[in-house]
C-alpha positions in Angstrom: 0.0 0.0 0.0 1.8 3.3 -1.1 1.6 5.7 2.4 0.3 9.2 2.2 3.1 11.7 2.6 3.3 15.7 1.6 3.1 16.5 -2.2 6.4 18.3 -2.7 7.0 21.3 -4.5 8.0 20.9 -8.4 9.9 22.9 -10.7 8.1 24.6 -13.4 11.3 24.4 -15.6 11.1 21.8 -18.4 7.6 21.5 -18.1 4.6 21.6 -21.0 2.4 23.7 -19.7 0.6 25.0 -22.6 -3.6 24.4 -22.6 -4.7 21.7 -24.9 -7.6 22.9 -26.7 -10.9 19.6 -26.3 -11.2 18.3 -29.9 -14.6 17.2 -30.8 -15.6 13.4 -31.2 -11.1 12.9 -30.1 -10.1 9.1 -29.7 -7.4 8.2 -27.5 -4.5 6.9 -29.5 -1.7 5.8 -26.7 0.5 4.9 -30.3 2.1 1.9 -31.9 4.7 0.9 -30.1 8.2 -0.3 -32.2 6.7 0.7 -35.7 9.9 -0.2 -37.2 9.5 -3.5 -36.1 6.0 -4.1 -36.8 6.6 -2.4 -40.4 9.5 -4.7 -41.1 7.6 -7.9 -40.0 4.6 -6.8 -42.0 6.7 -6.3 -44.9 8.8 -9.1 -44.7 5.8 -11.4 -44.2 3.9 -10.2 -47.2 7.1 -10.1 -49.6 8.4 -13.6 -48.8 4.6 -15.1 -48.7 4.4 -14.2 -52.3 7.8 -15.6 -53.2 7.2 -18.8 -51.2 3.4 -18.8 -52.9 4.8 -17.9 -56.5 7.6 -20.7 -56.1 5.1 -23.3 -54.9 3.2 -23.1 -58.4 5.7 -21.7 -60.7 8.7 -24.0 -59.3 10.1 -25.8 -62.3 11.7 -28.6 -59.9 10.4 -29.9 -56.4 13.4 -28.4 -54.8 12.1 -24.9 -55.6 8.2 -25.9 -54.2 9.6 -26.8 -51.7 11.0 -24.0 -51.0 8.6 -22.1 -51.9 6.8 -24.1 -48.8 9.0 -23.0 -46.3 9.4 -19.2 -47.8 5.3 -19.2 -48.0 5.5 -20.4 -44.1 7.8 -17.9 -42.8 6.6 -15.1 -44.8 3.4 -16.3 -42.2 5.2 -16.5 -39.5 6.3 -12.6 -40.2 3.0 -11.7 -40.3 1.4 -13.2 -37.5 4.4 -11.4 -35.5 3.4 -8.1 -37.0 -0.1 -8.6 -36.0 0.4 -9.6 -32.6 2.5 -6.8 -31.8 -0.5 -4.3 -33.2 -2.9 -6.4 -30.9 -0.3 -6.0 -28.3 0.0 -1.7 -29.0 -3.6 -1.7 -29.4 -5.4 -3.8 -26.7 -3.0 -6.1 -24.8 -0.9 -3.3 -23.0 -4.1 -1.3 -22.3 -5.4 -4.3 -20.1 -1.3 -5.2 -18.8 -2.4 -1.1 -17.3 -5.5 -1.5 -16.0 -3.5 -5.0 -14.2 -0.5 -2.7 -12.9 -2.7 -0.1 -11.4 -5.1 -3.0 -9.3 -1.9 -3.6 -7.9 -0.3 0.0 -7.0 -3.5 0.8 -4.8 -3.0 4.6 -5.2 -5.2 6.7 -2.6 -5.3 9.8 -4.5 -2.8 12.7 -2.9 0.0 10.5 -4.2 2.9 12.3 -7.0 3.1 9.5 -9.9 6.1 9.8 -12.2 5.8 7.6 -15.6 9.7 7.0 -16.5 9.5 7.1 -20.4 6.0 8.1 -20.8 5.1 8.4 -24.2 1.4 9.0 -25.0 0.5 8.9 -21.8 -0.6 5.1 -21.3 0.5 5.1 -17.6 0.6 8.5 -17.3 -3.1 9.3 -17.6 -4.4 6.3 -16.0 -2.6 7.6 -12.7 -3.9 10.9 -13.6 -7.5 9.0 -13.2 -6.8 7.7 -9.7 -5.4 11.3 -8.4 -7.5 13.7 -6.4 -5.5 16.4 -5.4 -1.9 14.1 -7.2 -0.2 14.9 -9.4 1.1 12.5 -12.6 4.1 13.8 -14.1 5.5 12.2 -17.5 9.5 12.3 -18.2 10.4 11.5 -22.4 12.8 12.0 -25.0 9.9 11.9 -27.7 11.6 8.9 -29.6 9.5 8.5 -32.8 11.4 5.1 -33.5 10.1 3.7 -30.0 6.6 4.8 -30.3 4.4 5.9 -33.2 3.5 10.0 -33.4 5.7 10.4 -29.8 5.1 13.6 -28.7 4.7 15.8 -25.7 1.7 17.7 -27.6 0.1 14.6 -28.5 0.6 13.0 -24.7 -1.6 16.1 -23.3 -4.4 15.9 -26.0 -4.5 12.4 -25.1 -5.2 13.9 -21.4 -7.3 16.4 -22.1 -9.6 13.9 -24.1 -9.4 11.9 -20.7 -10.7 14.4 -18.9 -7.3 14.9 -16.2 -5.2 17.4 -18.4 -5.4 19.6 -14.8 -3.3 17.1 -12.8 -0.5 16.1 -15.7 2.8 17.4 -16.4 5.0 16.5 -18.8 8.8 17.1 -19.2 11.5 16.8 -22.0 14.1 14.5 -19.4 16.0 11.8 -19.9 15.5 8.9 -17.4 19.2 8.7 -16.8 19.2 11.9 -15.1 15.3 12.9 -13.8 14.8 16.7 -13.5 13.0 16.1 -9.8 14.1 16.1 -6.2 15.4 13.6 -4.1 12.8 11.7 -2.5 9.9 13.5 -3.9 7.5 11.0 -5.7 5.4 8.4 -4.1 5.1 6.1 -7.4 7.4 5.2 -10.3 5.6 3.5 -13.3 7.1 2.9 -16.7 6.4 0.9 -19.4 8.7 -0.6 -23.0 11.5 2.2 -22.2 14.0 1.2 -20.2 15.2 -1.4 -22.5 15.9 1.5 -25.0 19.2 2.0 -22.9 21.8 -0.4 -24.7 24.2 -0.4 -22.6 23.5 -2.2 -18.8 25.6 0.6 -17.2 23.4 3.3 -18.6 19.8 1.2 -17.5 21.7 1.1 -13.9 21.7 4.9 -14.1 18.2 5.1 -15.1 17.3 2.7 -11.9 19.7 4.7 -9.9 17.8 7.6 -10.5 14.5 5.9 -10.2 15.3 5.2 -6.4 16.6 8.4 -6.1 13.2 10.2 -6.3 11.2 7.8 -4.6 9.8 8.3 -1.4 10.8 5.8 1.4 7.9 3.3 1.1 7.6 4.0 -2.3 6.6 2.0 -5.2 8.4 1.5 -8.5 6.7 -0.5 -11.2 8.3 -1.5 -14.2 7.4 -3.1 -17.7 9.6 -4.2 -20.3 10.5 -6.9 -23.0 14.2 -7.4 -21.7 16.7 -7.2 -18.9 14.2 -7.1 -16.1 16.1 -9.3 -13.9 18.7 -7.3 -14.1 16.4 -4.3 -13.0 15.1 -6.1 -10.1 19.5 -7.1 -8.7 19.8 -2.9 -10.1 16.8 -1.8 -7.4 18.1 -4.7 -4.6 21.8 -3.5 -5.0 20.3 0.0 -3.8 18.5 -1.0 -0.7 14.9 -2.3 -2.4 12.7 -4.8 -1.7 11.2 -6.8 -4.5 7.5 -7.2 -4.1 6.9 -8.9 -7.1 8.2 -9.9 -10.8 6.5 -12.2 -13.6 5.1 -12.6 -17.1 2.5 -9.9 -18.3 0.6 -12.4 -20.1 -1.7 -10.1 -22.8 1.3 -8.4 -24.5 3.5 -9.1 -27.2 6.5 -10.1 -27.9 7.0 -11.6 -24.4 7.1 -9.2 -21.5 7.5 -8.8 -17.8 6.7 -6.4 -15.1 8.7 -5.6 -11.8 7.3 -4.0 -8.5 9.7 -3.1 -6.2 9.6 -0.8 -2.3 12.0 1.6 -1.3 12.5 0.4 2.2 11.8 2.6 5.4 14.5 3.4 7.1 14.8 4.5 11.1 17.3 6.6 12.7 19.4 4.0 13.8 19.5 2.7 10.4 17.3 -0.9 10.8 14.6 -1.3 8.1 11.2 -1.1 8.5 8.0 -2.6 7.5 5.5 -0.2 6.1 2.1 -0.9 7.3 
């Protein structure tokens, strides 16, 4: 259970503070996640299906049908990886969300920071559990790791939502956070961390992570890669792991992390926050 503590101050520098004007009829769009990827698969697939096919019943010798056979069956294979991954952008990380949050029990007065927040996916469905909160979004606006990433398009997609008064978003990178020690109550981020190639650099994103979390505080992660090492990154720093496993509705194959920052007394012995 995150523990109600006093909303600290925050900077206004860095921040997107510009009104987003309500668009009629507006559809949330929280962006296709990898489109590089999912373009390359699609085309791939499509190309070597209709080698594979052509080869099947143009092949002069049965060599060449059959391997047209096996081109026509991983041209599929392509595909169906294409699709998945839009089913995964589309629907499968929006219920892996609604899954995370069950979890985070936020009460309401709570500062949520969403590490690499893209459109908003995290972002705004903190925003929605927030009463007097805040949710404040941290991106370098990558349009290779997400669809349309933008700051401007993350606050339409909260102002459509109905919480563009309790979100803030900043231009930051995660490897050196633009907030206070100790200020947030939540971490959340989701398909970012792994964007860091090397595993020095993702240690001084998790560095940070702990640095502006709260004592008690949650941090809950989502990626396609390294998230063990995240998990001996946050217990190296003085963490508790409360949880890690498979996120079984997204695609390609993905796990999530929830970790404490422990409560510490004056004489230095952890405690168990109640």
């Amino acid at each position: 259970m995150v523990h109600p503590m006093t909303q600290t101050s925050r900077a206004p520098s860095h921040s997107h503070l510009t009104s987003v004007q309500p668009r009629a009829a507006r559809s949330v769009d929280y962006g296709l996640d990898a489109p590089g990827v999912v373009n390359g698969f699609a085309a791939l697939g499509i190309l070597t299906l209709f080698v594979g096919i052509a080869l099947e019943l143009l092949g002069a010798t049965l060599n060449l049908r059959r391997l047209g056979g096996i081109a026509s069956w991983t041209g599929i294979t392509f595909a169906v990886t294409a699709l998945l991954m839009i089913a995964s952008s589309r629907f499968g990380k929006l219920r892996a969300r609604d899954r995370l949050f069950h979890r985070l029990h936020i009460r309401g007065h709570e500062t949520v920071l969403d590490v690499g927040c893209g459109r908003g996916l995290l972002l705004v469905a903190a925003a929605h559990r927030l009463t007097t909160g805040r949710a404040i979004g941290v991106d370098v606006w990558s349009q290779r790791d997400q669809a349309e990433n933008s700051a401007s398009a993350t606050l339409a997609n909260a102002e459509t939502e109905g919480v563009r008064d309790r979100v803030e978003v900043r231009d930051a990178d995660m490897r050196a956070l633009p907030l206070p020690d100790a200020s947030v109550h939540v971490v959340v981020s989701s398909l970012a961390i792994h964007n860091l190639r090397d595993a020095a650099e993702r240690g001084r994103a998790i560095g940070e992570i702990v640095r502006v979390l709260r004592p008690g505080g949650i941090a809950a992660l989502i990626d396609i890669a390294h998230v063990a090492e995240y998990a001996r990154a946050f217990h190296a720093r003085g963490c508790v792991i409360e949880q890690i496993g498979f996120v079984p509705t997204m695609f390609p194959p993905t796990r999530e992390l929830m970790v404490r920052k422990v409560l510490v007394n004056r004489r230095g012995r952890r405690l168990q926050p109640t």
